[in-house]
N, C-alpha and C positions, 0 to 999 in steps of 0.2 A: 528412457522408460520402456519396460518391454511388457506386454501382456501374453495371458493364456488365452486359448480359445475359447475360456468358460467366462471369460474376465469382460468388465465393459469399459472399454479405451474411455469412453467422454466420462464414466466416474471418476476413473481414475485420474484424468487430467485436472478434473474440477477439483477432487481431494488434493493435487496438490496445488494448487491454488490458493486454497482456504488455508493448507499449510504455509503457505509464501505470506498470503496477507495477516496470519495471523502470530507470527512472528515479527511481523511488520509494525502493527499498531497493539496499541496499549490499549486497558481499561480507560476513562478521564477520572481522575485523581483531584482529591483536593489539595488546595494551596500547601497545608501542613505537609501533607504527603509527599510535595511537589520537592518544598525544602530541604526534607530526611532525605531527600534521594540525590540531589546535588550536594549535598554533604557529605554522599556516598560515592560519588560520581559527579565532582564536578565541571567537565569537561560538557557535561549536557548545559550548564548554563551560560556555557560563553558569549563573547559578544560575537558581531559579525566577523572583525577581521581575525579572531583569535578561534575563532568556527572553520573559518575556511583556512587558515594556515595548520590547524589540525588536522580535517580533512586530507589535506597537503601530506602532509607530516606521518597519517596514519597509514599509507601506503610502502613508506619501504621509498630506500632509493638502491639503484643498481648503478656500474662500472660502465663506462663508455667514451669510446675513443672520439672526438671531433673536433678537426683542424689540428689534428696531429697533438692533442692534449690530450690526457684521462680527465676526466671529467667522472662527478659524481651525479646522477640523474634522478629527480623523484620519479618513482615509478608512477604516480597520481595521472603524469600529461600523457603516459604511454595510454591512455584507457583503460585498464584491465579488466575491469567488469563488464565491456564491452567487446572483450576481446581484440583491443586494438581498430576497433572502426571509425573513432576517431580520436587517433594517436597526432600527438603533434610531434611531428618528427625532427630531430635536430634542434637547434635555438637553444639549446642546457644552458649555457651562458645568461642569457637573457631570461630564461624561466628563473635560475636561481638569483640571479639582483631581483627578478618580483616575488618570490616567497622572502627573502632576506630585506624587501622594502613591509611586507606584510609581517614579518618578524619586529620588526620596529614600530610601525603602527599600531599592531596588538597592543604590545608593548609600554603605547604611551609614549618611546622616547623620541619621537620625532616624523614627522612627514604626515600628521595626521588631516594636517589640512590640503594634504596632495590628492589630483584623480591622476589614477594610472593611467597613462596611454599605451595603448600598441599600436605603435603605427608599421610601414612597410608594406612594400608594392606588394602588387594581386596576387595571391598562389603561393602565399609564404605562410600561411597553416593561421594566420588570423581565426579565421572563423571557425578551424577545428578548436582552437583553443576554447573559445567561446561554448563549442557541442560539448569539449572535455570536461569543463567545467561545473555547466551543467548534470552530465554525467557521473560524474564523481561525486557533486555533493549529492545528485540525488540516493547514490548507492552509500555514499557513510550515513545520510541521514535515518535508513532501516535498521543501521548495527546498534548493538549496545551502545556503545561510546559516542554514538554520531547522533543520538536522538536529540530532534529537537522538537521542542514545546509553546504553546502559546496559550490563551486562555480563552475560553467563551462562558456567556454571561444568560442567564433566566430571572428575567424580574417579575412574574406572576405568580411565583409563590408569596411574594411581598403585597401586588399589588394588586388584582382579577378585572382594574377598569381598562389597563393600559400596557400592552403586552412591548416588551423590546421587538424589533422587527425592522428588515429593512426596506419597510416600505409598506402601507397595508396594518390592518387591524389583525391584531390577536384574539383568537376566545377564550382562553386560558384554558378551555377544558381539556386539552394535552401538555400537563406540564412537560412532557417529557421531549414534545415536538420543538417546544420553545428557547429551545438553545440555540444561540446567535455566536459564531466565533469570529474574535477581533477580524475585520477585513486583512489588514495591514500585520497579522503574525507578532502581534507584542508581547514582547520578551513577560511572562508569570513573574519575575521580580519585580517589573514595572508597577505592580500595585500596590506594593511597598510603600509609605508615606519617605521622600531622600535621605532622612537620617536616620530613619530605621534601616532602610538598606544598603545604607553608607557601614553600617555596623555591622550587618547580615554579611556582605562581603569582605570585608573586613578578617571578619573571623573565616571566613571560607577561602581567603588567599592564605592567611597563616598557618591552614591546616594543609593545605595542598600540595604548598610548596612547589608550586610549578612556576616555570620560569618566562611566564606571560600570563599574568594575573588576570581574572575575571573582572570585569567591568559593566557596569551597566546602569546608564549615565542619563535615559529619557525615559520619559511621564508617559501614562495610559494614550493611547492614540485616542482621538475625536469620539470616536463611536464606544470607545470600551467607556470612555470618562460619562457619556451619556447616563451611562447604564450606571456606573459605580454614583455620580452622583444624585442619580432617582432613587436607587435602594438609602445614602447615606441620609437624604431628606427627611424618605419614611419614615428609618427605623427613630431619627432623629426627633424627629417630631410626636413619635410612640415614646419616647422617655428611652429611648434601649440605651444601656450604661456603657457596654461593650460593641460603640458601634462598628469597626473595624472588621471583630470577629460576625459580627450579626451581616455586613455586605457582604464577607466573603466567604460563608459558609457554605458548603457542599450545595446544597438548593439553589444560589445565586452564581458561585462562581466552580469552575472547574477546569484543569490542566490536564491539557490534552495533546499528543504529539502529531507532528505532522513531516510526511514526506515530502523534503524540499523540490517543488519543480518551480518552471518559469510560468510565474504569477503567484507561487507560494512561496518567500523567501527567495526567488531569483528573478528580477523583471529584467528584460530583455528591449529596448526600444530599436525597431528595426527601420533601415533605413526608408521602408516606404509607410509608416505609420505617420498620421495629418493630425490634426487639432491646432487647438491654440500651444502657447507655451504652459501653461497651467493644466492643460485636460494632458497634453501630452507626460507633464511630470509627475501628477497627484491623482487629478479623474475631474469630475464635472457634476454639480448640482444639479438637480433632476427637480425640473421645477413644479412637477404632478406631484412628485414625493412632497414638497416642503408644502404645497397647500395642504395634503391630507395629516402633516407630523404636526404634534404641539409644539411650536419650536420656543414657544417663552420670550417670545420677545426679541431673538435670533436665528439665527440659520440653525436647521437641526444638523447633527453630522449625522444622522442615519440616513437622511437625504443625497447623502455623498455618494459618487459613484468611485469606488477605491480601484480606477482600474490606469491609472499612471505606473508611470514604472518605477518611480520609487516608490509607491502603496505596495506594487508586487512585491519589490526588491525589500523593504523593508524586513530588517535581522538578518541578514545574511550578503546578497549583491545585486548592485544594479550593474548593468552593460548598456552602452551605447552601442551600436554598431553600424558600422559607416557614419561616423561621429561628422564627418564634413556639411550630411545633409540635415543634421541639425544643431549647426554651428549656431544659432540664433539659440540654442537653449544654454550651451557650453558656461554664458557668467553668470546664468540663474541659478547655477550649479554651485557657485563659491559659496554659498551660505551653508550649503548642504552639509560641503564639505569642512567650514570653518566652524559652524553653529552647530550641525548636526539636529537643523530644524527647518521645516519648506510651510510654506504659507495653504491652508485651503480656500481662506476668504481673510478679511482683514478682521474679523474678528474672531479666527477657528486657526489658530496653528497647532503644525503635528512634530512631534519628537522622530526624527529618524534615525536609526543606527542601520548605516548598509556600506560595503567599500562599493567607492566607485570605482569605475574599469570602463573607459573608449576604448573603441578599435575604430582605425581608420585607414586609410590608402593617405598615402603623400601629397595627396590634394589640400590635406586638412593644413600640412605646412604651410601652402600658400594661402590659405584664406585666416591663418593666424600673424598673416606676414603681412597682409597687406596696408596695413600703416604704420610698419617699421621705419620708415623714411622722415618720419613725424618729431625727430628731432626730442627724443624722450617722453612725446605725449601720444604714445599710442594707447589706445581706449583697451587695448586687449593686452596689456602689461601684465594688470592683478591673472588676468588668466593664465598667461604664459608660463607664469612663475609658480603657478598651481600643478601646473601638469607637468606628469615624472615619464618621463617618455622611455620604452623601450621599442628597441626595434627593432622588427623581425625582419631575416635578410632569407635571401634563396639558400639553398643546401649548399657547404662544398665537401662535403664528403661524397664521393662515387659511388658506395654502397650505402647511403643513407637515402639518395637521390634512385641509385636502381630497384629500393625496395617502393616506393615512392611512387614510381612508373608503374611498378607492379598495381600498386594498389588502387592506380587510375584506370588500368586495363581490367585488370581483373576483380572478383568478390574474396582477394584475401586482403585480409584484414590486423590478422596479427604480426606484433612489434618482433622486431628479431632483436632476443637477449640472447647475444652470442658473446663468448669472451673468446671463443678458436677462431685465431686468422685463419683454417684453412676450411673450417666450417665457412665462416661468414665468406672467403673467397667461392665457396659453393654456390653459395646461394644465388652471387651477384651473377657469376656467369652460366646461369642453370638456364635454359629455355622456358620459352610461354608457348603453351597450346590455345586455342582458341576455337570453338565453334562459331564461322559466321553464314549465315544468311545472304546468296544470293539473292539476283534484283529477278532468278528465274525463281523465289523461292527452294531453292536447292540449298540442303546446309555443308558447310564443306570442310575441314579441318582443316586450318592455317598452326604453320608453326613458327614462332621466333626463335631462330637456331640460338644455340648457345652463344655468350657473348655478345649477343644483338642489343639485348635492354643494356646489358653493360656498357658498350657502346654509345648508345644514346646517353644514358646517365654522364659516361667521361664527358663526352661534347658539353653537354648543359653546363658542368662543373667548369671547365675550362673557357665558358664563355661569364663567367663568375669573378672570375679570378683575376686579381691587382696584377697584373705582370713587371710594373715600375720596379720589385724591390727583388727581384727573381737575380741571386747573381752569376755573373761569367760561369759560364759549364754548365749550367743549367736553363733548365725551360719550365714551361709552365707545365708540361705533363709532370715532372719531375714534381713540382709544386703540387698537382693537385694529387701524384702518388704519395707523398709526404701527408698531406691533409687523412689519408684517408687509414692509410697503415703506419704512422707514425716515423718510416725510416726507409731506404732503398737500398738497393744491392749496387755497391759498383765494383764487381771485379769483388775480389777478396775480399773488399773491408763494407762496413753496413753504417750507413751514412742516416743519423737521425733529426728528425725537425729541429734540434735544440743544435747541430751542428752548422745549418744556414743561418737559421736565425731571422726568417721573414718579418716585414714591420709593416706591411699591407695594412690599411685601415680601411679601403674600397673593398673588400671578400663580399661579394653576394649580394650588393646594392642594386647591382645591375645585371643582366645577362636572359639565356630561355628559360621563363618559365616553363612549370612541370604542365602546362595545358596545353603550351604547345605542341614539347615533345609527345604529348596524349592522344593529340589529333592529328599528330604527319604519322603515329606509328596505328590508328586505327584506319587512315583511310590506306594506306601499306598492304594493311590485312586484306582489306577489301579489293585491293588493285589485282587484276591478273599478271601473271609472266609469262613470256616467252620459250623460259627455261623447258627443256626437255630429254626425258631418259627412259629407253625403253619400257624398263622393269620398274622406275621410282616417279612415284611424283615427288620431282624436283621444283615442278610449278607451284606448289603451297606453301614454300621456305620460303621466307624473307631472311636474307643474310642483315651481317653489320654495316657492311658499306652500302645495303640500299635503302636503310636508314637515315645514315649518316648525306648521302648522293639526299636524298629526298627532305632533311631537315636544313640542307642547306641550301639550297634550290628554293623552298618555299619562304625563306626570308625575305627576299625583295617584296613579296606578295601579302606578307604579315604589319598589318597596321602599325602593331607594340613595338614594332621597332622603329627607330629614329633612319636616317641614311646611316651617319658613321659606325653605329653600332651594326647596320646590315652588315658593312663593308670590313669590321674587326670581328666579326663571329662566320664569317665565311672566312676568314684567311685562317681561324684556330682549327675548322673540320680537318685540316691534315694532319694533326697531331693525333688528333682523334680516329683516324683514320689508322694512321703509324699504332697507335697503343690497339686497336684492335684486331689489328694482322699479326700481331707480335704474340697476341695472346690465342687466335688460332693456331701461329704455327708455333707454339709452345706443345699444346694439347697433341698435333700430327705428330711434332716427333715423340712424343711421350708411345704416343700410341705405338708408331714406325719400332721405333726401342725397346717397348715393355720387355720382352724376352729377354735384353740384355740391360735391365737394371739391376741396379746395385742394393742389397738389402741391405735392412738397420743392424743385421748381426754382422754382416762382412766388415760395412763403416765402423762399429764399435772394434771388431777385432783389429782393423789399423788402428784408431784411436788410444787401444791400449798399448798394442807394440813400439807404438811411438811415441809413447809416452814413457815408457821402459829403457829403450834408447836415451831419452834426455836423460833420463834419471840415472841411469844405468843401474837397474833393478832386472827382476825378475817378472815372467808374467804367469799369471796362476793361470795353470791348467787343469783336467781332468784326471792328468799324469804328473800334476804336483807341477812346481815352479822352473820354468825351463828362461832361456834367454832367449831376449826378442830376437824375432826372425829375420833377418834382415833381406832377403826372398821376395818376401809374403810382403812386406813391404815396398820395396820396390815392385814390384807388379801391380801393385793398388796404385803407386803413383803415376806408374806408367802407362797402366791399361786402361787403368776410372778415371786418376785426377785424368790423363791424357798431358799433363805439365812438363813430362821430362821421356828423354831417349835413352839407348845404353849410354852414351857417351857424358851422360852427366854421373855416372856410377865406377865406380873402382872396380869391376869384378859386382857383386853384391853390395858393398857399401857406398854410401854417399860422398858427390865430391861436398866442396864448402857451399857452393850454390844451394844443393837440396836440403845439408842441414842447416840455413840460412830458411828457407820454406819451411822449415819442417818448426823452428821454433819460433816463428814471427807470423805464420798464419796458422798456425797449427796448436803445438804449445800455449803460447801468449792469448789464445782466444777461449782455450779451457780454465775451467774454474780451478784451479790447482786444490785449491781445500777442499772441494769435495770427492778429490777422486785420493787423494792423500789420506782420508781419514773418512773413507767410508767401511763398512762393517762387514760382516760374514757376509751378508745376502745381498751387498750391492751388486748392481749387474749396470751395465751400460744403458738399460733400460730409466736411469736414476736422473741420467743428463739429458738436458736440451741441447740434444746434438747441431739445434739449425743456432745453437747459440755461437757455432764455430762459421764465420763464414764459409771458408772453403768447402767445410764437409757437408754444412746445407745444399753449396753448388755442385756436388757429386749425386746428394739425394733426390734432387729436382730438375737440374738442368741437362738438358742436352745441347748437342750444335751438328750442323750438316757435315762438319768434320766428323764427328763420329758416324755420321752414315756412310760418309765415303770411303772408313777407315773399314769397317764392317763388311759393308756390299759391295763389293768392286764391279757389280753388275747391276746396279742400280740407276737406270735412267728416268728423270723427273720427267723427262720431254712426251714418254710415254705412258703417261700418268692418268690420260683422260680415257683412254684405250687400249689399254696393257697387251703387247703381244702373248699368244698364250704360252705357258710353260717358261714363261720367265722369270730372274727375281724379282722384277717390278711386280709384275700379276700377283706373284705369291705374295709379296709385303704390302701390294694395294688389299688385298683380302684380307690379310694382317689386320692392317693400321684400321680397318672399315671396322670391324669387327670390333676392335679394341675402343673405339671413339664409341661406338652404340653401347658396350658395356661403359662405358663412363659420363653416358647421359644421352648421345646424340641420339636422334633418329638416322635409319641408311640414309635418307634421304640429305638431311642435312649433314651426315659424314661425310658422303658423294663431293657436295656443292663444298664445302669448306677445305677437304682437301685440295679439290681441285683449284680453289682462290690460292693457298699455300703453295700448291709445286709451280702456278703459274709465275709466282715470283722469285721460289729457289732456280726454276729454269733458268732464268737471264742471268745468276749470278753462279750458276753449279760449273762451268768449262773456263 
């Protein structure tokens, strides 16, 4: 929002405020009203699980890779209305068996007597789910389609001795003050006498035709029933003919919508909340209230305090959370779920429609275990069999793990919907800035060079991951690069997850969590170096190895882990190590090379020539159709691929060897039909060139071979201090140069080149 200088900012913010809440909330409508508009829109009168499987539902799902699958993802768990702040990242698996068990539910056709669990160790987005949740239903509940409605109740038009109230005398002389709405959010059909509204929906599934029918199956909660049978007395007792119409006339009763949060349609019981088991699931009798209420003879329910968390949760969802610490409430819960009815007193029971949902840590398994021993008479059977357990594991995807990190260090927040591997390869290995605070109060910029979170994220993954099913030729990097891009490069040919065939069932039970690696890379930031360079501060880089040096180091020291696990997550840091050096000096020679890469027009001009050769066709030129070149060819194989010498050539032509190459990684990996039958205006721009392996590895790859081929005066040894006027110097200004325009700071160009020539040294003579 931007204002003029004549303009007044706090108007303008309030204006739109009023506009926010008044798109927000409705006029209250009468009951008839209420009806004409679920007949119009009946998605506003759903029950709980067919409300929030909507919600679900009305968000959209998007494309995503994890565990080397495409996977289809509801957009709902990314957050979006929040912009991703709390996204529960990865689990797609496990979120859709719970929308597809809520699919069923709704439904009717089964699992109705089931509570959800989510169980799974600390730091595996439990409790974001729980915020998401939240989140989400409270943002469909504003939209058209997401409204949801309850009713409240004025009995002093009827009555002027004895006003509804929850607690406390009325005077009646403010009708308009005297509207009380249901505590507990009861569904406005509920007042329906069950065979009128067995009818009323009835007719309202047959017109809808949707494919999870409206339901709505429980009686006026405690308090509305107060109220509806005080008015049906009067009017009853006055002769009125039409008493139905006469209680729920516009002056008694009105529907009204409300934004779901936690206590209005979503109760939340957290794990440090105390009472008994009744105050904690429904609320508590207020024993001032019931002296001052006419109770007739019983408990009044206006005396009730509706602040349990199925009173909240009531039409929409209850959550447990840290369900272990009130395991003593878990089989009070079976009626809820089997009757969809909880006790307030032995003579006041209430109707409830809510899905239930625990979340728990793994503790909850043992204290549901502990009379398993019991020779078929464990007292927690009925329960066992009630709960649909899913469980959330640690990430293994690298980049679903380094967004993750990101999101612990830093204030971003948003989900990355990327479908481009070489986008989302950006993101992972991009650097983190950081402003921190000295203990001299002095603020200092610290930088995570490139590759560092990535870094960290592979370790995490790779201490994740089943190694048992990993087979001969391969490792567990190789695994968790499968998990994350679907496929690896070996040599010419592109090797994909459906090619190994992994049958792990351990992925992500066990390994670092994301709080660990949170807190070895914050106190990192904070640590000083030794590091030093005339003109750069190289002392506020943190590279990937002192990361990695530093997350593995602190394990002995780390409570969460057991001994053995110390002792198998410190022997994985060298892979981790290995994949992050790999991916620096990936970037150095890019950089070292750039002047001598290969463009996508020069790769397309072989692709066609030799494709012309197979074919023995013609290649269209500018100058009309001429014969492949066979030159311009062999110099592409010789000088790019770098595969072949004269001596594999006839003069210009190929021996058997090269056209043996030329149609087994070349040919054979092109789409033939669409270069066969494409149009006037195809251009090589049409094909997924990385769909060829070889010609991928001309577009991306380099090797120390080609440097040495290049610069015959190239020495690595003097890399740290270039003499001057050499072609070290010149290529070290080069390569510096070319890394800072592709993300790096000098600083962290400096230090990572120099990690990189330190290792090509030992192996360049």
């Amino acid at each position: 929002m931007t204002s003029s200088p004549a303009s007044n900012p706090a108007r303008e913010y309030v204006d739109a405020a009023d506009d926010h809440l008044r798109g927000t909330y409705e006029e209250p409508m009468s009951l008839a009203e209420y009806v004409d508009r679920v007949f119009e829109r009946p998605s506003i009168a759903a029950h709980a699980s067919k409300y929030l499987l909507d919600a679900i539902e009305s968000m959209g799902t998007r494309t995503v890779l994890e565990e080397g699958e495409t996977r289809e993802r509801y957009r709902f768990f990314d957050d979006p209305e929040n912009d991703g702040e709390h996204a529960v990242l990865g689990n797609t698996e496990v979120l859709n068996r719970f929308v597809n068990d809520l699919r069923t539910i709704a439904a009717e056709r089964g699992k109705s007597e089931k509570i959800l669990w989510f169980d799974g160790p600390t730091a595996t987005g439990k409790s974001e789910l729980k915020r998401c949740l939240v989140n989400g239903l409270r943002a469909y509940s504003t939209t058209e389609a997401g409204r949801r409605y309850t009713v409240e109740w004025n009995v002093t038009a009827a009555d002027d001795t004895r006003g509804l109230s929850y607690g406390g005398e009325t005077t009646g002389s403010d009708r308009d003050s005297d509207w009380y709405e249901s505590p507990v959010q009861s569904h406005p059909l509920s007042v329906f006498p069950a065979d009128v509204r067995e009818e009323l929906l009835a007719e309202l599934n047959d017109a809808s035709g949707d494919h999870v029918p409206v339901t709505v199956g429980g009686e006026l909660d405690p308090f509305s029933r107060e109220a509806y049978d005080h008015l049906e007395e009067l009017y009853r007792r006055n002769g009125t003919h039409d008493l139905f119409s006469a209680v729920t006339d516009s002056s008694h009763l009105r529907v009204k919508n409300y934004v779901v949060d936690v206590g209005r349609g979503i109760g939340v019981l957290h794990s440090e909340d105390d009472g008994t088991p009744k105050e904690r699931l429904v609320g508590s009798w207020m024993p001032g209230m019931l002296r001052e209420l006419d109770s007739r003879g019983r408990k009044n329910p206006q005396a009730f305090s509706y602040d349990g968390v199925l009173s909240q949760g009531n039409g929409l969802l209850t959550v447990v959370e840290d369900a272990a610490q009130h395991a003593d409430l878990l089989r009070k819960l079976l009626n809820v779920s089997d009757e969809g009815r909880v006790k307030l007193d032995k003579a006041v029971g209430m109707d409830v429609d809510t899905q239930l949902l625990i979340i728990s840590n793994p503790d909850l398994d043992a204290e549901l275990d502990q009379y398993a021993d019991r020779n078929g008479r464990d007292p927690l059977k009925a329960l066992k069999r009630r709960l649909d357990k899913h469980e959330f594991r640690y990430l293994t995807n690298v980049s679903l793990e380094a967004q993750l990190i990101r999101r612990e260090l830093t204030d971003e927040t948003a989900v990355w919907d990327i479908e481009s591997e070489d986008e989302l390869d950006r993101r992972v290995r991009a650097p983190l800035v950081a402003d921190i605070r000295g203990s001299d109060g002095t603020v200092r910029t610290r930088e995570l060079a490139p590759h560092t979170v990535e870094a960290a994220a592979m370790y995490s993954v790779l201490t994740r991951l089943d190694g048992e099913d990993v087979p001969a030729g391969y490792d567990l990097l190789d695994k968790a690069l499968l998990f994350d891009h679907g496929h690896i490069q070996e040599g010419d040919t592109r090797v994909t997850i459906d090619d190994i065939g992994f049958e792990g069932v351990d992925e992500g039970i066990h390994g670092i969590p994301v709080t660990y690696t949170r807190d070895i890379i914050a106190d990192r930031l904070h640590e000083e170096t030794d590091r030093w360079h005339p003109d750069l501060d190289v002392g506020s880089v943190v590279l990937p190895g002192d990361v990695l040096d530093a997350m593995a180091e602190g394990l002995p020291d780390a409570p969460v882990f057991s001994r053995s696990e110390r002792a198998e997550y410190e022997e994985r840091v060298t892979l981790a190590k290995e994949h992050a050096l790999d991916r620096q000096e990936a970037d150095v020679l890019a950089a070292l090379l750039a002047d001598r890469s290969v463009d996508r027009e020069t790769v397309g001009e072989y692709v066609e020539h030799v494709y012309a050769w197979d074919g023995d066709e013609k290649v269209d030129t500018a100058r009309g159709p001429v014969d492949p070149d066979p030159l311009l060819v062999k110099l592409f194989e010789t000088e790019q691929l770098g595969r072949f010498d004269d001596d594999d050539y006839l003069g210009n032509q190929p021996t058997e060897r090269v056209k043996t190459f030329r149609r087994e990684k070349v040919i054979t990996a092109l789409n033939r039909y669409a270069w066969r039958n494409r149009d006037e205006g195809f251009t090589v721009d049409d094909v997924d060139l990385s769909a060829i392996p070889v010609i991928r590895s001309v577009l991306d790859t380099n090797d120390w071979d080609d440097v040495r081929r290049l610069y015959e005066d190239f020495d690595p040894t003097q890399w740290d201090d270039p003499p001057e006027n050499t072609e070290t110097e010149r290529l070290k200004t080069q390569t510096i140069d070319e890394l800072v325009d592709r993300g790096y700071t000098p600083a962290s160009a400096e230090l990572t080149s120099r990690a990189v020539m330190r290792e090509v040294r030992h192996r360049w003579d």
